[in-house]
C-alpha atoms as a printed R data frame, in Angstrom:
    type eleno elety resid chain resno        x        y       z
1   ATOM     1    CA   UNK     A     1 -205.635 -158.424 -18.219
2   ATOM     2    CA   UNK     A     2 -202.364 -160.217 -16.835
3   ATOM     3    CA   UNK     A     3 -200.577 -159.588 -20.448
4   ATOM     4    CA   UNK     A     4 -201.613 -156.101 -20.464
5   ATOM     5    CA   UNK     A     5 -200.135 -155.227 -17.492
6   ATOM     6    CA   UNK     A     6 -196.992 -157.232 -17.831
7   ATOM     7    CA   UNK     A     7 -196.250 -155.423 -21.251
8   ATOM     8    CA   UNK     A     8 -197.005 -152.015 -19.920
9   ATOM     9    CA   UNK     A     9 -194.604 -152.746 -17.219
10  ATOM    10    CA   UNK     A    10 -191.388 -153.377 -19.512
11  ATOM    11    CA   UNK     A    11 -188.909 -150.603 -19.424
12  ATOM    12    CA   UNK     A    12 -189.417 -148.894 -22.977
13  ATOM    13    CA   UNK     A    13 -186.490 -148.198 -25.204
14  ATOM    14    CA   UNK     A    14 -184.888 -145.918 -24.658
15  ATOM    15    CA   UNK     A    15 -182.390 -144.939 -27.716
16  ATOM    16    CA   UNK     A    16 -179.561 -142.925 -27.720
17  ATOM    17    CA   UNK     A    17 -178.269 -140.091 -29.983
18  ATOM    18    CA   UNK     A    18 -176.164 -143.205 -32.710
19  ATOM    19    CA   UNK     A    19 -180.028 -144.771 -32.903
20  ATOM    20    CA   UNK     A    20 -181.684 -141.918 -33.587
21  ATOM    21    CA   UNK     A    21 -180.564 -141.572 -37.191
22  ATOM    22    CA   UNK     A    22 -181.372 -145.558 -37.291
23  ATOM    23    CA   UNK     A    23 -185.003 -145.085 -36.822
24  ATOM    24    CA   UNK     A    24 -185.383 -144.130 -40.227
25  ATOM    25    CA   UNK     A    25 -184.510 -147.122 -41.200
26  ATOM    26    CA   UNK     A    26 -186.847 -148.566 -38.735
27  ATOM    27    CA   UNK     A    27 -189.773 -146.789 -39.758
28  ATOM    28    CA   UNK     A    28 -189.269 -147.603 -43.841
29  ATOM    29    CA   UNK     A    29 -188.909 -151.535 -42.911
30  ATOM    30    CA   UNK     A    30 -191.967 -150.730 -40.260
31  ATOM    31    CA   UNK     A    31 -194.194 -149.370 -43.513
32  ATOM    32    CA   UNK     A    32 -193.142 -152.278 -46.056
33  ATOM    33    CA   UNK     A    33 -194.190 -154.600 -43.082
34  ATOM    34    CA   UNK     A    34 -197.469 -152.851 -42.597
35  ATOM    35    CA   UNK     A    35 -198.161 -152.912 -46.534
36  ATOM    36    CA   UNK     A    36 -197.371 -156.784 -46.500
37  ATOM    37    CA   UNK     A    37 -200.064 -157.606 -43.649
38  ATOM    38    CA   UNK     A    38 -202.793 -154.405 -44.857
39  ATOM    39    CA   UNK     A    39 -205.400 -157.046 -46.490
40  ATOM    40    CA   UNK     A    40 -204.252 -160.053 -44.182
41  ATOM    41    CA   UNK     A    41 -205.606 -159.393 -40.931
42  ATOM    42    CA   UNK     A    42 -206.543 -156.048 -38.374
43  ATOM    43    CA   UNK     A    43 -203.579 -155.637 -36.259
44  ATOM    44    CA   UNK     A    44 -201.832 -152.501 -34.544
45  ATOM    45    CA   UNK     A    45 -198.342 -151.812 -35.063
46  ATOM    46    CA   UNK     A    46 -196.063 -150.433 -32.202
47  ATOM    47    CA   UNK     A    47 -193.015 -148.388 -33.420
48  ATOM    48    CA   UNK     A    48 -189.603 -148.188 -30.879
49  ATOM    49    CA   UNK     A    49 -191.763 -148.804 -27.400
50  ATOM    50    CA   UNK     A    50 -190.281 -152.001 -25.734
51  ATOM    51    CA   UNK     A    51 -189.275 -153.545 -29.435
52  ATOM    52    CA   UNK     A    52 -188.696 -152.043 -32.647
53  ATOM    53    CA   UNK     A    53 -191.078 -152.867 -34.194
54  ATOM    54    CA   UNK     A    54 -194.422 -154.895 -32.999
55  ATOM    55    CA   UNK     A    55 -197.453 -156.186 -34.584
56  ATOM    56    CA   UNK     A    56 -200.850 -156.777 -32.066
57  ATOM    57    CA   UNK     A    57 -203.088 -159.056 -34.229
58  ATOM    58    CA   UNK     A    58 -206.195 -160.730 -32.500
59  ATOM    59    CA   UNK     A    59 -204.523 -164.011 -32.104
60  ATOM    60    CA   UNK     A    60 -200.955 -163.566 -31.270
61  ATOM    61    CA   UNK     A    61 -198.368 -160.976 -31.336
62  ATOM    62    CA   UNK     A    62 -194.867 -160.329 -33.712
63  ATOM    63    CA   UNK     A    63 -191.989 -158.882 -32.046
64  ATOM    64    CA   UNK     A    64 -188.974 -157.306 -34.429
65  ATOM    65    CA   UNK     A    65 -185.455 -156.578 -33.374
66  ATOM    66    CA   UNK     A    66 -183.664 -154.877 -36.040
67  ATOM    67    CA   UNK     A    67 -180.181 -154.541 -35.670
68  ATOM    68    CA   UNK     A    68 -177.827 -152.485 -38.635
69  ATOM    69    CA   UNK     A    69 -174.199 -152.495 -39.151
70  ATOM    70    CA   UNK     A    70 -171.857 -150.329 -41.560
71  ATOM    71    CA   UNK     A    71 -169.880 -151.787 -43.566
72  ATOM    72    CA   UNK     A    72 -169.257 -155.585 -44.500
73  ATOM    73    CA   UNK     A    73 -169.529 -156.594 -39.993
74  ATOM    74    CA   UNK     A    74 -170.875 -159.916 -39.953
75  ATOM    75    CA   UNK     A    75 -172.832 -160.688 -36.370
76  ATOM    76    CA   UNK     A    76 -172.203 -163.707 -35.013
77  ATOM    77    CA   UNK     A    77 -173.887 -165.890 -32.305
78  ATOM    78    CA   UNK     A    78 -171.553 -164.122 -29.393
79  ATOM    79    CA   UNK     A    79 -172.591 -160.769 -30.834
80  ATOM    80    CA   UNK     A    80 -176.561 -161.846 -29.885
81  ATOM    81    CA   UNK     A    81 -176.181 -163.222 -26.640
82  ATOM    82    CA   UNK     A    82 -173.038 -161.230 -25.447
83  ATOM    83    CA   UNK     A    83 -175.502 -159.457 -22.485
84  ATOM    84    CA   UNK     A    84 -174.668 -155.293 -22.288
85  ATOM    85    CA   UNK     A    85 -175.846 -153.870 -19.226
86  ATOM    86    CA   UNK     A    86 -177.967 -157.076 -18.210
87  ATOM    87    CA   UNK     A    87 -179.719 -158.336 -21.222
88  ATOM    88    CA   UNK     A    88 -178.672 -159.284 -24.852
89  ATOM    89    CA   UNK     A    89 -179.893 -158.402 -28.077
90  ATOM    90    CA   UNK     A    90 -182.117 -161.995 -28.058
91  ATOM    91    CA   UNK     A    91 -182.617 -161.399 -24.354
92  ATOM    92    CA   UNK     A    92 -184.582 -158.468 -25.281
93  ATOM    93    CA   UNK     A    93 -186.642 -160.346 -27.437
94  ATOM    94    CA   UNK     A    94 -187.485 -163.086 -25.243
95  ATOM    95    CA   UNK     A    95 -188.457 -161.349 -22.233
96  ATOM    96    CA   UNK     A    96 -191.080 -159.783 -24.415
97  ATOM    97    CA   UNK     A    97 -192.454 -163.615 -25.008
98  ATOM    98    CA   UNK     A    98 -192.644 -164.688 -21.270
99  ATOM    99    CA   UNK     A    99 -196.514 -164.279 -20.547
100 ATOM   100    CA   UNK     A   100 -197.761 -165.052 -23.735
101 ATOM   101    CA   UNK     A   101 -196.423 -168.475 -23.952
102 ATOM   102    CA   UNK     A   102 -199.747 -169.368 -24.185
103 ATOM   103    CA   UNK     A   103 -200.391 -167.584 -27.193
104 ATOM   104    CA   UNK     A   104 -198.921 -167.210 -31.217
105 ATOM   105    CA   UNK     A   105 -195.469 -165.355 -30.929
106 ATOM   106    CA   UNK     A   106 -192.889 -164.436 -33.359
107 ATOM   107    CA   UNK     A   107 -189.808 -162.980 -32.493
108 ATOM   108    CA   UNK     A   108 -187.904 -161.999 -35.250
109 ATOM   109    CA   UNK     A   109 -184.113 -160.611 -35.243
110 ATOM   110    CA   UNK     A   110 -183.960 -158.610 -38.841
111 ATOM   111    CA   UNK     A   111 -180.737 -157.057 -39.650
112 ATOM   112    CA   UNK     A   112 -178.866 -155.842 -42.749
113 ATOM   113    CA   UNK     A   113 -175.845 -157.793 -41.908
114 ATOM   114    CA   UNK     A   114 -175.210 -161.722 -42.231
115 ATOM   115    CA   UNK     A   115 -175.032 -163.858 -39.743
116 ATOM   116    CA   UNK     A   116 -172.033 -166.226 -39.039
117 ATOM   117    CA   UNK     A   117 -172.522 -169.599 -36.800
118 ATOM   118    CA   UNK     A   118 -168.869 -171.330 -36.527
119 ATOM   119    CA   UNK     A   119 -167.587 -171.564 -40.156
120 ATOM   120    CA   UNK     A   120 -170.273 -170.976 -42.313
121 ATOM   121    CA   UNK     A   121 -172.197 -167.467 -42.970
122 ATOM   122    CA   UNK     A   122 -175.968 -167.845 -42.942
123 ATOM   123    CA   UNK     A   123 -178.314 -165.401 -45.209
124 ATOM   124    CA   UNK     A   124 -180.925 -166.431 -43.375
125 ATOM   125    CA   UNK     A   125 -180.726 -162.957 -41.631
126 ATOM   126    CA   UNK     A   126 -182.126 -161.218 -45.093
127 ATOM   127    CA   UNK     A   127 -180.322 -158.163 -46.008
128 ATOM   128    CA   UNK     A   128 -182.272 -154.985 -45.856
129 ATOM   129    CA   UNK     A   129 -180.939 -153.148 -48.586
């Protein structure tokens, strides 16, 4: 299958020593997620292999980035697409939606900081705890 062997042929994440101690947080959010889909639909999640966090249902796919700051840091749209080492934290996200145009997608970007597009700070990035 084309899709199958485009995924397995992403480079998977691979997380250094500050991430490591982020995973936890990962795998809690990864749980709730599970819990809130359980009775919805069979799916298989994917913990920290290309994306943090991935959900395989029959008819499409979900694709989480989560991102966590310290502090009161407030990303903003240059944070997101600033690339580091050749591809961004969206850039990451979207190269995961390439051969499934075809298909249902999400791609979600789920952080515990706000989000801040010229003057105003958006909420629409939900705080995590």
């Amino acid at each position: 299958m084309q899709n199958t062997s485009y995924y397995m042929s992403l480079p998977f994440d691979v997380s250094g020593s500050l991430s490591k101690n982020r995973f936890r947080l990962e795998l809690l959010w990864g749980i709730s997620k599970m819990l809130d889909i359980y009775d919805y639909d069979d799916f298989t999640m994917v913990f920290d292999y290309v994306c943090d966090i991935e959900v395989h249902l029959k008819d499409g796919y979900e694709f989480y980035q989560l991102k966590t700051h310290k502090g009161d840091k407030i990303y903003t749209i240059n944070d997101i697409v600033k690339t580091n080492n050749g591809s961004s934290i969206l850039g990451k996200l979207y190269i995961l939606k390439r051969p499934y145009d075809f298909q249902n997608v999400k791609l979600a970007l789920v952080s515990n900081s706000y989000l801040k597009t010229e003057k105003k700070c958006s909420q629409t990035l939900r705080k995590l705890a």
